[in-house]
N, C-alpha and C positions, 0 to 999 in steps of 0.2 A: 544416504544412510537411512536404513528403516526405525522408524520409530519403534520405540519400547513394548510399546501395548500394541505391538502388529500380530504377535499369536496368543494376546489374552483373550480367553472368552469368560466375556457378560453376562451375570446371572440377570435374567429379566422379570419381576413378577408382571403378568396382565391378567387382569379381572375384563371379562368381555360373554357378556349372553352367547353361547352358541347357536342359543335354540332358535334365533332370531334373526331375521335376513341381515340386519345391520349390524348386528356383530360378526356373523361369519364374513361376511363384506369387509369387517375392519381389517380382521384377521390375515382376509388373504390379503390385504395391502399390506399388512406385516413382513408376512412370508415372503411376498415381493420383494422387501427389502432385505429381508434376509438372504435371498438368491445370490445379491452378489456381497454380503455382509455374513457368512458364515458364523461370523466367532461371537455366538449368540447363543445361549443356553433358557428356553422360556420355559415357565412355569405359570400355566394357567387356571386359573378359578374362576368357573361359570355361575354362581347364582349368588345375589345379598347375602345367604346366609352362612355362604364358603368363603366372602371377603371379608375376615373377622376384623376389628380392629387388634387383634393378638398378631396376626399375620403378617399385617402394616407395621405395629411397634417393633417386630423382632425381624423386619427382613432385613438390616443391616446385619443385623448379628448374625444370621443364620448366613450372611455373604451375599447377598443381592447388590448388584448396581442402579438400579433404576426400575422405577415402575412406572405401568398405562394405564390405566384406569376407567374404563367404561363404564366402570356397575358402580352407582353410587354407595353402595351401601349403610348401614344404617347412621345415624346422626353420629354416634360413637366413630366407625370410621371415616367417616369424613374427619373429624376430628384426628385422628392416628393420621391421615394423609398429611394434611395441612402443618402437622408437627414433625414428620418424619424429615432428616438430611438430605435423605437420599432423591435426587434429579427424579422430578415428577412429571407426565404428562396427563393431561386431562381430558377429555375428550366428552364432550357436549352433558357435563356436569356444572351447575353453577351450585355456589358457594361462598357467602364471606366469612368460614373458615378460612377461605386460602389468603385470602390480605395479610394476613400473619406469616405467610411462608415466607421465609430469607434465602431459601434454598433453588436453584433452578425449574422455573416452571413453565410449561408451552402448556397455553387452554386451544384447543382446537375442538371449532363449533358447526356445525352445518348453517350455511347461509341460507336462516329461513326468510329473506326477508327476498331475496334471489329465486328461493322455492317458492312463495307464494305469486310471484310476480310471471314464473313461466307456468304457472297454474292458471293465472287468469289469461294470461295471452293464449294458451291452449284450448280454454273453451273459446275465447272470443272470436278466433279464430274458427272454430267447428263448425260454427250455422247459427243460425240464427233464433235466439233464447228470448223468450218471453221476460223471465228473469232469472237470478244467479243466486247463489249462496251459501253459506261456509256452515263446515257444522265441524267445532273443537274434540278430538277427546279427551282432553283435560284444561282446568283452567290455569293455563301454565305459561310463562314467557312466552317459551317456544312456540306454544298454540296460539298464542295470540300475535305474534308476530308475523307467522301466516298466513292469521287469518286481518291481519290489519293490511296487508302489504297487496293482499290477493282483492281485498276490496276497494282499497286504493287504486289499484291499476282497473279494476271493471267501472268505477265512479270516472276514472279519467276518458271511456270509451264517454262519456254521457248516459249511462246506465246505475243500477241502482244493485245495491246485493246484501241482501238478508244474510244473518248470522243468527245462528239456532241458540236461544239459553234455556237453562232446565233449572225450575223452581226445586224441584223434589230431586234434582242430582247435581248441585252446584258444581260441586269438584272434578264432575267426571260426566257430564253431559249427554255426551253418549250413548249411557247408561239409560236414558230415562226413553222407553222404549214408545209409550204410550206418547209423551210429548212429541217428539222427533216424527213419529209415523201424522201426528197432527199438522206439526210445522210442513211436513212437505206436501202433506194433500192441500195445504192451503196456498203454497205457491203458483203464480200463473204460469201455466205451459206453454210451451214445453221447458223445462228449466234443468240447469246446467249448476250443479253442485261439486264442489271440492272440501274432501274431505281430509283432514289433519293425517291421518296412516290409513295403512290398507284395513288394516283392523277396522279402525272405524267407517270405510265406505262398506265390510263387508255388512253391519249391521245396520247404513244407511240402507243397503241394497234391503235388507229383509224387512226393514221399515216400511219402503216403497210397495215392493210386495204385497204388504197385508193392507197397504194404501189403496189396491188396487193403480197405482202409476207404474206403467210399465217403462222400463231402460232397454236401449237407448231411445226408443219413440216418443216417450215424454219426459225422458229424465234421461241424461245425458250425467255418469259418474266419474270422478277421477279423484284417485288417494294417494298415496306417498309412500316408499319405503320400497317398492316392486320387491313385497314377500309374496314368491309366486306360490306356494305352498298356498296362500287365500285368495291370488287373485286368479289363476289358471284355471280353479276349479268352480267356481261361484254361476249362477246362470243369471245372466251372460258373464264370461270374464270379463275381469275388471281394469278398467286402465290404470296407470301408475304411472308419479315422478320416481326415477332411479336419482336417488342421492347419492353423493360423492361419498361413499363410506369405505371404498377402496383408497382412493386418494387418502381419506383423512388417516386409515390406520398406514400408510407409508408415509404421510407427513408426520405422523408422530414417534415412528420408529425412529427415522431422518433424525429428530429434534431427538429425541432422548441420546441416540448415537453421538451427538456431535456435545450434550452434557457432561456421558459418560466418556467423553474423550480429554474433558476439561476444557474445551475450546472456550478462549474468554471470552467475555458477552460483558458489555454492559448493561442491558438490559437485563433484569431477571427474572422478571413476569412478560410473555407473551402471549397475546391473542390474535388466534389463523380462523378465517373462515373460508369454509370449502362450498364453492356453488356445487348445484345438482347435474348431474349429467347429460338426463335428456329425458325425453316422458315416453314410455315402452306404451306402444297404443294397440286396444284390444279393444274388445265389442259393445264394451260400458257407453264409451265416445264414439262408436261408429254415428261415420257423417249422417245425414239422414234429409241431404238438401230437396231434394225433388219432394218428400211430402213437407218438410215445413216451407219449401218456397209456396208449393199449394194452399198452404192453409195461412199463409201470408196475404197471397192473392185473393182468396175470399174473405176476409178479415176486412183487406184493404176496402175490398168492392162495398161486404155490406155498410162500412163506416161510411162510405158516401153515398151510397143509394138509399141504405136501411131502411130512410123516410120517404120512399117514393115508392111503397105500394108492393115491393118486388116481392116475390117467393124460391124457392131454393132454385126452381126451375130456372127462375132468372137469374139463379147465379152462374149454375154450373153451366149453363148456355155458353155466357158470355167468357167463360174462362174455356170451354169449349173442352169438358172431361167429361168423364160419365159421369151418373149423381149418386151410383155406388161407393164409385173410386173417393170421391170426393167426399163421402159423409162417411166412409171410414177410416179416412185420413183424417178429418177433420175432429172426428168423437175421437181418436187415441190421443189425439197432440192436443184439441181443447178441453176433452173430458165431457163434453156438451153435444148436441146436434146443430146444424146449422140453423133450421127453425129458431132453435131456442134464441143462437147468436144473434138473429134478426128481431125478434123480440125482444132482447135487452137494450139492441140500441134503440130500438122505438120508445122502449120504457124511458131509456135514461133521458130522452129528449124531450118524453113526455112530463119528464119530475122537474127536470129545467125549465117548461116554459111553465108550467106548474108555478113554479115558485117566481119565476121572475117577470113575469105577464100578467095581464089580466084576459086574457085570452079565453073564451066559454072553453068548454070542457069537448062537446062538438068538433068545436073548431083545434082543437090541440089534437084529438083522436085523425083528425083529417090531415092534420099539418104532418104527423107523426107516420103517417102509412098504415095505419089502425083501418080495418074494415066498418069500424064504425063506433059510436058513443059507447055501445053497449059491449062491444070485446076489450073497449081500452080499461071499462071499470072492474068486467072481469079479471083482467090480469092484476089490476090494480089491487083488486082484493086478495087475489091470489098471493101477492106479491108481501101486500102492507098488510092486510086485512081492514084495508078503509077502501071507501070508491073515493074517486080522484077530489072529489068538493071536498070533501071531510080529511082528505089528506092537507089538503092546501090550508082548509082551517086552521090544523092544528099547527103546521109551518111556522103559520102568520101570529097564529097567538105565541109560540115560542121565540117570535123575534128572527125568525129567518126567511121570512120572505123578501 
């Protein structure tokens, strides 16, 4: 025997952005379900200022079954939501308005905690990063959920991962153009950033930019959301997580269908989270193994040789490239020449027996791979603006020798 409500059709309201990859994503997960669910009549409203709270109070009246709701809109409606009879779904809104609802409710959220997690394994996975680091665009649950989840999994490799904050744009991070282009020129190269939405990696990208750190050779990007409208065209395009925004708007058609059916439920408040799909990889994350293995390898070498006198010659000898190839692989991914690299570790070896020796000054320039007393105090001045005795003074009188 066919049920009653086999040739009713279902006034639907759904409030959902068009203009924005995740809501036409929802959408067609709608229409998905509508494919083989016909008896469906929707009425959609794309922006805050079209989802009135008048809207919400009167779709009963006006003959509505059920509504989906993507666009938060203003505090007022949320409020009209949370009060309305009529079977609600929710979709990556939060609110404790709705604790008040007695009325059928499905929240369906994107599993950021899932998207932060194939974000870190995705770089961890690319090659081999100096360091890593998240940058929010807003300070928000969600943002932070991402960005807690993405840091967790790169802390579990045995690695470390900076997350970017903005004095002068608390709310909205992102925003703070000057900071951001700061935080990344200070990061060590080559390094490997994820960013909360495509949005926001498109203006890590132009951060980087005016950073002078080129992507992918010293800065490896990936964002969220695969709106290809920003990442297809950006130099280079940008990688992206595809989130489950297909899925989630068929699961919440699913859940409103089976409300407006009356199906009983015990429960009356539900919460679904949909993992992301898969990461759409394009030239932001291109691999880039053979120069950072390179510049691994001499990294490696000068960290044990540094102090034995050598010069670039002897690097590239013994890794056995040319010293072209080698010093302009090595200036993109470190920002530095290799000279210099060999200078810093002689320095820092120098400041360490500095401090922890009584060792002549001489005798540290010698131990260090210094040509002599007189080049190590040059740098030293260069460096501190003390020669090495007067640096050590001041050490020992501050208590750190």
């Amino acid at each position: 025997m066919k049920r009653k409500d086999s040739k009713r059709v279902f006034r639907v309201l759904v409030s959902v952005h068009i203009a924005r990859s995740g809501g036409r994503d929802t959408l067609t997960g709608i229409f998905r379900f509508l494919a083989s669910n016909p008896n469906w009549q929707l009425s959609i409203v794309q922006s805050d200022e079209e989802f009135t709270p008048d809207i919400v109070r009167t779709a009963k009246d006006k003959g509505f079954d059920g509504i989906i709701a993507t666009i938060p809109g203003s505090k007022e409606t949320l409020g009209a939501l949370a009060s309305t009879p009529l079977p609600l779904v929710i979709k990556n809104i939060r609110s404790s308005e709705f604790k008040k609802r007695r009325s059928p409710t499905a929240f369906i959220f994107n599993d950021n905690t899932a998207i932060g997690r194939l974000a870190a394994t995705t770089l961890l996975n690319n090659g081999q990063y100096a360091s890593y680091a998240y940058v929010p665009e807003f300070d928000e649950n969600w943002c932070r959920e991402r960005g807690k989840s993405f840091c967790a999994k790169i802390a579990e490799s045995g690695r470390y991962c900076a997350v970017f904050h903005s004095e002068t744009s608390p709310t909205k991070p992102v925003n703070d153009h000057e900071g951001l282009k700061a935080f990344i020129a200070s990061l060590p190269k080559p390094v490997a950033v994820y960013a909360a939405t495509d949005l926001c990696a498109v203006k890590v990208l132009a951060a980087a930019n005016e950073a002078k750190v080129s992507v992918p050779s010293q800065m490896a990007l990936l964002g969220t959301d695969n709106d290809e409208f920003l990442t297809q065209y950006t130099s280079p395009p940008i990688s992206s997580i595809l989130p489950g925004h297909v899925a989630m708007g068929f699961r919440a058609a699913s859940e409103l269908a089976r409300f407006m059916r009356g199906t009983k439920d015990r429960t009356r408040h539900q919460t679904i989270y949909i993992p992301p799909v898969s990461v759409i990889e394009r030239a932001s994350t291109k691999p880039s193994l053979p120069a950072t293995t390179l510049v691994a390898r001499i990294k490696t070498y000068i960290a044990e040789h540094g102090c034995q006198g050598i010069n670039v010659m002897d690097v590239v000898g013994h890794l056995g490239v040319s010293r072209s190839l080698a010093e302009i692989r090595f200036r993109q991914i470190e920002g530095k020449s290799i000279r210099q690299a060999i200078e810093e570790r002689r320095l820092s070896e120098a400041t360490r027996l500095l401090r922890q020796t009584a060792l002549t000054v001489q005798e540290i320039a010698r131990r260090c791979g210094f040509s002599g007393q007189n080049r190590l105090s040059h740098v030293f001045k260069d460096r501190f603006g003390l020669a090495p005795e007067h640096w050590r003074k001041n050490k020992a009188n501050n208590g750190h020798a």
